[in-house]
N, C-alpha and C positions, 0 to 999 in steps of 0.2 A: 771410681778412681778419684783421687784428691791431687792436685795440683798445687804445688805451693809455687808461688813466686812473688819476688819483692823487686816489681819496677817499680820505680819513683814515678813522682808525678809526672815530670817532664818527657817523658817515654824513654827509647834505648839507653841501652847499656853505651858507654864512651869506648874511644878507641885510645892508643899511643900514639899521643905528640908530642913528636919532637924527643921521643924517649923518655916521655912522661908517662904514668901508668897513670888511669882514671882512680882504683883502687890500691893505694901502695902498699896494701898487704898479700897481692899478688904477686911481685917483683919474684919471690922464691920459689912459687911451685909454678912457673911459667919459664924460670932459668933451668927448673927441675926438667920442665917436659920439652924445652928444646934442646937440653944436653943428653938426657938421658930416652929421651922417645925412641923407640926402636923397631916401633909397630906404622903401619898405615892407622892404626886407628885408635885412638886414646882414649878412655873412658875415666872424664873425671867424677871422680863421685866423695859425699861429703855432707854438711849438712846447707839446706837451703839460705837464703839469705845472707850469703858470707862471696859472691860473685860469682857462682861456676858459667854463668854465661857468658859473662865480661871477658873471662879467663878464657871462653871458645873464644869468643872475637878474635881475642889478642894472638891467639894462635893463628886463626886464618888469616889474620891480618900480617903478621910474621913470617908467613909461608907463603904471603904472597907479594909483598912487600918488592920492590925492586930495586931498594936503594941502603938493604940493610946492610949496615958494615960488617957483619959479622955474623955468624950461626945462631950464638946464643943471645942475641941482642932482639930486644922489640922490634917492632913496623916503625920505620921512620917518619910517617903519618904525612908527609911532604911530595909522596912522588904520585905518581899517576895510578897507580894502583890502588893507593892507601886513600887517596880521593874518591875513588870507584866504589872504594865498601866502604866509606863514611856514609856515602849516596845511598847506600843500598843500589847499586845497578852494576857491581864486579861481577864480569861474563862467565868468571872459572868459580864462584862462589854460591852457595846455596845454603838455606835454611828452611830444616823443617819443625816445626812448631805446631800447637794446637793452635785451631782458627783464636779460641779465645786469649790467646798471648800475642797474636799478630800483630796488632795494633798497640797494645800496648806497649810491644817491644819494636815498634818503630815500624814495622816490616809489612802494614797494610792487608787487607782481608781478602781473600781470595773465595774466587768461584767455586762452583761444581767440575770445574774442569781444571782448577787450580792456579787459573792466571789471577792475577792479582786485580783488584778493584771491587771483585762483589759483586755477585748478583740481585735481582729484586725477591728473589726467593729466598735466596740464602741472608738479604738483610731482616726477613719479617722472623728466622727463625734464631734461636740462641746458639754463640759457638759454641762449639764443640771443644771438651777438654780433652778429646783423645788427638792425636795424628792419625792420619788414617790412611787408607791405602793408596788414596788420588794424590794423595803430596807424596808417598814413598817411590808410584809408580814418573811423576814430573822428573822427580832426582836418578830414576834410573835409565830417561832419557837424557838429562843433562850427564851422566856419566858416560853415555856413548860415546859424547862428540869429544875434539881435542883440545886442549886449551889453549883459550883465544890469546891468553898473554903467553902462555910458554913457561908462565912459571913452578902451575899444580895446578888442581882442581880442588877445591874443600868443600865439605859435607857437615854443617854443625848441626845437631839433632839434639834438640833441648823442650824440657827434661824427657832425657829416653824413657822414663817410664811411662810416658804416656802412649808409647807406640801399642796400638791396639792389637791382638794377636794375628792377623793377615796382614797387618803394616811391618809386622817384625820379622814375621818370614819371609816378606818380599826384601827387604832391607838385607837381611841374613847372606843372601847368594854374593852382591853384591860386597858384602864386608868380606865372605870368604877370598874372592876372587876378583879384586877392585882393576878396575881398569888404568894403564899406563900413570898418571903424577897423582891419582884421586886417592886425597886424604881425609878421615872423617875423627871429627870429636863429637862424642857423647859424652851428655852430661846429665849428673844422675842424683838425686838425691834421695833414692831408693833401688841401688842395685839387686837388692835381692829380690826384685819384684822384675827385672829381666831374663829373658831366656835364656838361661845357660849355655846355652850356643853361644847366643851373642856376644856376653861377658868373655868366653873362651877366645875369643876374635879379637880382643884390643886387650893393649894395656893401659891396666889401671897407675892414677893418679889419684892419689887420695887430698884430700883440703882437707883443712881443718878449719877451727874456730879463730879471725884474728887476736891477736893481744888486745888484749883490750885499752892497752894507752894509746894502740896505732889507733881502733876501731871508735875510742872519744872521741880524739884529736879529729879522724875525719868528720863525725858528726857534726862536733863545734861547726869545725870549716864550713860545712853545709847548711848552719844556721840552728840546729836542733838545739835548745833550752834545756838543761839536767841531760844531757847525754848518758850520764851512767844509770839514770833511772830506769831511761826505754829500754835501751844496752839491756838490761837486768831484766828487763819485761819480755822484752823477745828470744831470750838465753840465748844473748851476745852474738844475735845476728845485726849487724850494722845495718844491711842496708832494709831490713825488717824495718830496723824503729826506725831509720829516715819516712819509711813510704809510712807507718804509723802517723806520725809528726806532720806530715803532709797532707793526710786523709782528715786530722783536728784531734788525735789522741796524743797528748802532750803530755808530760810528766806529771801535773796538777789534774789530769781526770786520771791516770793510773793512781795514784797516789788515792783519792779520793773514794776508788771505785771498792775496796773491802768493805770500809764503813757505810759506804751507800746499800751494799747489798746484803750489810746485815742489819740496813733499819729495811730493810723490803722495798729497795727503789725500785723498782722495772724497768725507771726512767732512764735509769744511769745508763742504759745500753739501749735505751729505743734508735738510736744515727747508727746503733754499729752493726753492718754486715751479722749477719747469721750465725757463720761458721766463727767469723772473731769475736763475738760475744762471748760463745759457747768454748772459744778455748781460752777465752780469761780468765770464765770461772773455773775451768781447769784445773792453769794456774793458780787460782786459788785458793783450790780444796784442796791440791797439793801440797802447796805452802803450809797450810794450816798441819795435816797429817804428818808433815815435817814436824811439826812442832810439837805437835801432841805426841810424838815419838822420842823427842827429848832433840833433835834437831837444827839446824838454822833455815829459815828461808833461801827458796833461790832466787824467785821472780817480783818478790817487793822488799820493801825495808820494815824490816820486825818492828819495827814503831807504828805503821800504814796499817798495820793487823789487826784486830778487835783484839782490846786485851780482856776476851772472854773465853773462860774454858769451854770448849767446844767437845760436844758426845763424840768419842769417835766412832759408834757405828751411823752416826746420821751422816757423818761424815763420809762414811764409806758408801751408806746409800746414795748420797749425792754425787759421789763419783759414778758411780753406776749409772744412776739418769742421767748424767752430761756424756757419758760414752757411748750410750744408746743413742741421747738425740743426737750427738755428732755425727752417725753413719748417715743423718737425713739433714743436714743442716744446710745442705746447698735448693734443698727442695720442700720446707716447713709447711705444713696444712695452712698455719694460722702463727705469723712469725711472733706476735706479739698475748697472742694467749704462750705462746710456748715461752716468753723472757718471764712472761710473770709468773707461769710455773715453776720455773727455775729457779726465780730467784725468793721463789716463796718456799722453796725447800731449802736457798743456801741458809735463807734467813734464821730456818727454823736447824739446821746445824750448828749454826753459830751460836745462840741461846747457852748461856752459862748450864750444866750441867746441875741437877737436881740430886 
């Protein structure tokens, strides 16, 4: 199972202050799901990298809020409540996650028994990308009890498709037949990969891709250099190309990285993650197939291209080798015989046709 997420460096997703959204391309389908919600349980789904976690926040944060003017209005980020889940310590408030997002999304590693801090066991070994049954079985004790403010209970489950098959049927009862204020989002960037039950139990909220003048314009703010470059490298997920930008892939090694991999660099990707390497060159036997089709690029600028005719069925085998090794990319024999393999095959697709 593959996990995507894009925290930035600085960890969690932000909250609404003062009626400020962290994300201002959010404002709409968060007006959407507090006018229009009708379900205890909301299933946003969408594509990754564009906030569907923020977007949980701001719902629990909204629903639990105690000082908001009005229904369809954010969390006022000011009263006692909205202090409480900035802390992470809201009594009516819960998150279930893979151990390996915990921390990165602010919320700390948890035991064998799911209190939080970590054990000496569970630090020697790697989290876990699934949810599992010990964090579904914590939330269906915290759903027992009543709520300590009086206002709800909330349940964010992010991304639901990580919930492993006994974590989703334990979840399952619990979503049919929720107890007194208890509300849950799920968020999803792979609904068809949950159990049809489940899906049947909430409604959906669908996201989409921001505008991409909103999705610059925050970049810029946030410091990112060629914002439409990344923007274009991550297929206009925002806050992808922030944690890109963050990580040291800036517009000048995107930009770079076709011509490097058609003189046979290896190097060009010896700092990058496994799995992001492997879906750059993706993107860019894509691109190219794009073009050998008479098409435009999506994911660079046709100038950044080799302006070499490329075979297309070398082309097509190389898609093949990168979608094979992508099923083992989190777990490589040997990561750097595998880039030079790769990019000794994109090399030899690239090669002007004969």
């Amino acid at each position: 199972m593959v996990i995507e997420s894009s925290v930035t460096a600085d960890g969690a997703a932000a909250l609404a202050d003062g009626g400020q959204l962290p994300l201002p391309w959010l404002a709409a389908p968060l007006h959407q799901a507090l006018t229009q919600g009708r379900s205890h349980a909301l299933l946003l789904q969408g594509p990754a990298g564009v906030g569907q976690f923020d977007l949980a926040l701001l719902l629990a944060q909204a629903w639990l809020c105690e000082a908001r003017p009005a229904p369809d209005q954010p969390g006022c980020g000011r009263c006692a409540s909205c202090h409480l889940l900035r802390s992470r310590s809201h009594p009516d408030f819960q998150v279930l996650l893979p151990d390996a997002l915990r921390e990165p999304l602010g919320f700390g590693a948890m035991d064998a028994e799911g209190e939080g801090g970590g054990s000496a066991k569970a630090a020697k070994t790697k989290p876990s990308k699934e949810i599992k049954i010990e964090a579904v079985r914590q939330m269906l004790a915290f759903a027992q009890v009543s709520a300590a403010r009086g206002r709800a209970k909330v349940v964010v489950v992010y991304p639901a498709e990580a919930l492993n098959t006994i974590a989703a049927n334990a979840l399952l009862k619990t979503l049919e037949e929720p107890a007194g204020l208890l509300r849950f989002v799920l968020a999803s960037a792979a609904p068809q990969q949950l159990l049809p039950t489940i899906r049947s139990r909430c409604q959906p909220l669908q996201m989409a891709l921001p505008a991409r003048e909103a999705a610059q314009a925050w970049l810029t703010a946030q410091g990112v250099d060629q914002p439409g470059v990344l923007l274009d490298a991550t297929g206009g997920r925002p806050q992808e190309a922030l944690l890109w930008s963050e990580e040291g892939v800036g517009a000048k090694t995107w930009l770079e990285l076709p011509r490097r991999i058609a003189r046979g660099e290896a190097s060009a990707l010896t700092d990058w993650p496994v799995p992001r390497a492997i879906a750059a060159m993706q993107r860019l036997v894509h691109d190219l197939m794009r073009i050998a089709h008479g098409a435009g690029p999506a994911y660079f600028p046709r100038d950044a291209l080799p302006k070499l005719p490329a075979v297309r069925a070398a082309l097509d085998q190389w898609a093949r080798t990168l979608q094979q090794a992508a099923r083992h990319a989190d777990h490589p024999l040997n990561a750097g015989l595998l880039m030079e393999s790769l990019v000794a095959q994109g090399q030899q697709a690239m090669r002007p046709a004969r």
